[in-house]
N, C-alpha and C positions, 0 to 999 in steps of 0.2 A: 603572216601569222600575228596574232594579237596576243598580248602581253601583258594581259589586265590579270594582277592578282584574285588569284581565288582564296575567298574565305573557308577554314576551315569548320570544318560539320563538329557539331559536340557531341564526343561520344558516351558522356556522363547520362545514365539514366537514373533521374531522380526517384530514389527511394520513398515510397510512401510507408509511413511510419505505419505497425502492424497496430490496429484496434480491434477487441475485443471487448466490450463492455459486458458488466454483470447484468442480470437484470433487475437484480433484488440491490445490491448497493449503487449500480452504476458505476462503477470501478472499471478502467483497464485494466484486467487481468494477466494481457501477454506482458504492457507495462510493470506491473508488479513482479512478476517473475524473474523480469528479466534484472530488475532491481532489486529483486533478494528481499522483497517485504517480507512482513510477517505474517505467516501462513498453518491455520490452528494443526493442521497435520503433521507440520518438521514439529518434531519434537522439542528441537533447538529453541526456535522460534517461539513453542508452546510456553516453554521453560522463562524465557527470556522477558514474555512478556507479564507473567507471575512474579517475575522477579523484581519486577520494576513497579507492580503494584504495590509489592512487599515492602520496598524500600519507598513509596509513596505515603503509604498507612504509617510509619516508622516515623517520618519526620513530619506528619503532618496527623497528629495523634485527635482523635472523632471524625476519621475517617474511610470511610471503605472503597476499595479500588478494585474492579473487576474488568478484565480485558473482554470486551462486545466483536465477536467474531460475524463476518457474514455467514450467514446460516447455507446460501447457494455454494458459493465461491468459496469462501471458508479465509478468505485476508481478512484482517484486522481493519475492522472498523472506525474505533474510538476504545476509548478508557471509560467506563462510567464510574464517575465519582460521587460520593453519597453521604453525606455530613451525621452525624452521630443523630440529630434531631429525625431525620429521613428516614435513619435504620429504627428506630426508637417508637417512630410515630407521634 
């Protein structure tokens, strides 16, 4: 009889991380989700992101702040920001 150690088999199966890209921002979407981004539909999120534009215009006075949603996906894109001269012409 032989007596030679056996290595053990690994029974870990590596998880592939779930993608889903947009294809208008190019965004992971399952990623966003699962990360609670900001999404123009939750209301929450809608709110929040007004909020922060509000309190942007506030402290930073000749300027307009509008939250830029994907239009497919509907995550939050960016913030566009727009100087008094911009809005003015």
């Amino acid at each position: 009889m032989s007596s030679s150690p056996k290595k053990k088999s690994s029974n870990k199966k590596t998880k592939k991380k779930a993608i889903r890209l947009c294809k208008s921002c190019n965004t992971n979407t399952k990623e966003n989700k699962r990360d609670n981004s900001f999404h123009e539909q939750n209301d929450k999120h809608h709110i929040m992101a007004l909020d922060y534009c509000e309190e942007h215009e506030t402290m930073y006075s000749g300027r307009k702040c509008e939250p830029c949603w994907c239009e497919v996906c509907g995550y939050l894109e960016y913030y566009e920001i727009t100087t008094n001269q911009e809005v003015n012409g």
